[in-house]
C-alpha positions in Angstrom: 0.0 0.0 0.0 1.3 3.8 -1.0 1.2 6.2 2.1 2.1 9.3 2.9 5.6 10.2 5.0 8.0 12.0 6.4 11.5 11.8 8.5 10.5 11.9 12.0 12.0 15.1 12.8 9.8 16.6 10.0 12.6 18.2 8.5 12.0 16.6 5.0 8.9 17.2 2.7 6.3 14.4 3.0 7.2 12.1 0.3 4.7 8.7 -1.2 6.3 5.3 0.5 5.2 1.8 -0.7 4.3 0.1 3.0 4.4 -3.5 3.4 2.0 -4.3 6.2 2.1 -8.2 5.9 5.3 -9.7 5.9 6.6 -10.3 9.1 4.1 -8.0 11.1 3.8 -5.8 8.9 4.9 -1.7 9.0 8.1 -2.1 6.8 9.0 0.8 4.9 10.0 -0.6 1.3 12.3 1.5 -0.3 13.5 0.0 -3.3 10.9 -2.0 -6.0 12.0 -4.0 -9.4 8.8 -5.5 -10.7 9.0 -5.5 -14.5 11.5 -3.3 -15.8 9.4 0.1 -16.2 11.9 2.3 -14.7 15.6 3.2 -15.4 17.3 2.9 -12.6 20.8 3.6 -14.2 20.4 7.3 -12.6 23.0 10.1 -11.1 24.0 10.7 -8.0 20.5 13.3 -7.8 18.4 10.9 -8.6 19.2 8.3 -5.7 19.3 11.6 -3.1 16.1 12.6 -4.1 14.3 9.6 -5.3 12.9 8.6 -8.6 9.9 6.4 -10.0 6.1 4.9 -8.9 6.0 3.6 -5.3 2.7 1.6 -7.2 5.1 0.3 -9.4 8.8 0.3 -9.3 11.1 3.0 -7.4 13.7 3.9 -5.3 12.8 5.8 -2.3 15.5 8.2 -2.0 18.9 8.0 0.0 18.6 11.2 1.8 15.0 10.4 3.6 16.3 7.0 4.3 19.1 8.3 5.9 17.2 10.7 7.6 14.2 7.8 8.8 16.9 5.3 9.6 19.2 7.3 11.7 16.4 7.5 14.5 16.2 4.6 16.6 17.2 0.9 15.4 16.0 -0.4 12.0 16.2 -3.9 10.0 16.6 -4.5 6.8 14.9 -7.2 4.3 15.6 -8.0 0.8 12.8 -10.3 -1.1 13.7 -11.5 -4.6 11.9 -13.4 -7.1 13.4 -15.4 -9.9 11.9 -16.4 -13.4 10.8 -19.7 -12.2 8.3 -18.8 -9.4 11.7 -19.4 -6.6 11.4 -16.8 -3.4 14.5 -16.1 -1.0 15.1 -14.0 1.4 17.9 -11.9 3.2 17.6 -9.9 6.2 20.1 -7.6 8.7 19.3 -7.0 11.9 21.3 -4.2 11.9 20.5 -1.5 9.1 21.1 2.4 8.5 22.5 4.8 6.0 24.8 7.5 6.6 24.6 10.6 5.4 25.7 12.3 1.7 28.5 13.8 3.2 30.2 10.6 4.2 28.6 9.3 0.5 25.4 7.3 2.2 27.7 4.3 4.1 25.6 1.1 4.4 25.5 0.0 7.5 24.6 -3.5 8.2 25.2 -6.4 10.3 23.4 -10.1 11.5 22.4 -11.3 8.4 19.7 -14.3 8.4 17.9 -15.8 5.5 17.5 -18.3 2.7 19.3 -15.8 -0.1 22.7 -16.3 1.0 24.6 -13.2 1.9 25.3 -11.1 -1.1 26.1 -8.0 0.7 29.1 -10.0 3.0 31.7 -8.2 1.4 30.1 -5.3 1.9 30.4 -5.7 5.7 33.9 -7.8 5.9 36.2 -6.3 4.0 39.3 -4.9 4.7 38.1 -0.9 4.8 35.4 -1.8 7.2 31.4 -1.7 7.4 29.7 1.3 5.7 30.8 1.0 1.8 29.9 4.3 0.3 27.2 4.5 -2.1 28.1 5.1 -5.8 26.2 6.3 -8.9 28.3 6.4 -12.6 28.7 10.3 -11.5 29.9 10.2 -8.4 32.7 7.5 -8.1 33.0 5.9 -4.7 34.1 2.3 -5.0 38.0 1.0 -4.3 38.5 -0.1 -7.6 41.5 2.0 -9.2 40.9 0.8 -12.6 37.1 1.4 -13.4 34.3 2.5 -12.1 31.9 -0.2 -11.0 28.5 1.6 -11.3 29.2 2.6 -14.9 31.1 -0.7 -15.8 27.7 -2.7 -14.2 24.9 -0.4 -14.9 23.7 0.2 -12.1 23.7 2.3 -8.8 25.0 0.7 -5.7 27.9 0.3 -2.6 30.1 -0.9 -4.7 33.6 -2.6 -3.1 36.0 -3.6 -5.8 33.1 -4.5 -7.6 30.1 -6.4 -6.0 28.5 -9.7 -5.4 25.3 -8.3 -5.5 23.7 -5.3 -8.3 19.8 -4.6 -6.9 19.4 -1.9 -9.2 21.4 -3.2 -11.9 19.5 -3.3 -15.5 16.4 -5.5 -15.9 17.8 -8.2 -18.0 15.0 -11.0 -17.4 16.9 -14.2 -16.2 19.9 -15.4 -17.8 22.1 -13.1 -19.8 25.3 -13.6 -21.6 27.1 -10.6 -20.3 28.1 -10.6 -16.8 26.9 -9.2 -13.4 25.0 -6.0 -15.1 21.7 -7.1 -14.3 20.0 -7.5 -11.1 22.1 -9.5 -9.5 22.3 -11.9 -5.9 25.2 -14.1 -6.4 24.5 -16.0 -3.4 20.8 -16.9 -5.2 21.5 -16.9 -8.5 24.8 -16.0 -9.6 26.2 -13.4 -11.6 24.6 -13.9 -14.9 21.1 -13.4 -13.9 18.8 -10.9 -13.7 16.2 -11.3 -10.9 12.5 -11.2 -11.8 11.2 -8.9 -8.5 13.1 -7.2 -6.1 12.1 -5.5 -2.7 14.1 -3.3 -0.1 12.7 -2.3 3.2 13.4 -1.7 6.5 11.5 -1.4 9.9 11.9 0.2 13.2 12.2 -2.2 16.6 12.6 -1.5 19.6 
């Protein structure tokens, strides 16, 4: 269901939200949606501050108002993903927040549980810590010296040195004979193919 938002201080301008009031007691905040391909999400670094898309249909929420809803009080995180043959997994993080665009929207995550397999592992151990930056193809924030990973996989993500996973990667329907462009969760279904559905959320607990 589509409601209306804001960040809890009320500092931000009430925004549309898609609200998932079933799964797992419901009152998750979904923040990302890949249903069918109807929305470029190859976008700039503006785009993913602000937000883009249909919370009816498929969208990215915004990082600055996730930030701003996730830094007050503790949060989760869940991932859902489809595939082309009906197959649903999981992943969530106990832990979950993003920083802010000053220190590039760091991912913060931690206590992963699920039946995906943990795509975003590298994103937590690797050797420059937990909270990977956030990159778009115009604002370069990955470790890789050679390339930059959100232009090399067309997509919009926190890139390492490059990724095991690519949410908002291009919709590429299933298999695909390039490699990792698509939306990708290795752990699921390796890097050569493109989920079906996609959803991001996170919730508040005490």
């Amino acid at each position: 269901m589509v409601y209306i938002t804001s960040t809890p201080d009320g500092t931000a301008a009430a925004v549309q939200v898609y609200c998932d009031m079933v799964t797992e007691n419901g009152a998750w905040t979904v923040f990302q949606r890949r249903l069918n391909g109807c929305t470029n999400f190859y976008r700039d670094w503006n785009s993913y501050k602000h937000g883009f898309g249909n919370p009816s249909e498929e969208y990215w929420l915004g990082n600055e108002i996730i930030h701003e809803i996730s830094s007050h009080g503790n949060h989760e995180l869940r991932i859902e993903m489809t595939d082309f043959d009906g197959n649903s997994k999981y992943a969530e993080y106990r832990v979950f927040g993003l920083g802010d665009e000053i220190g590039g929207y760091p991912l913060l995550i931690s206590s992963y549980t699920g039946t995906a397999g943990d795509s975003l592992y590298h994103t937590i151990h690797n050797h420059i810590g937990n909270g990977v930056k956030f990159s778009t193809f115009d604002r370069d924030n990955d470790i890789n010296t050679n390339s930059n990973c959100a232009q090399q996989f067309s997509g919009a993500w926190w890139y390492i040195d490059c990724h095991l996973s690519n949410l908002n990667g291009k919709y590429l329907g299933g298999y695909y004979t390039s490699f990792a462009d698509g939306i990708v969760w290795n752990s699921f279904k390796g890097m050569s193919y493109s989920l079906k559905t996609v959803n991001m959320m996170f919730q508040k607990y005490q």
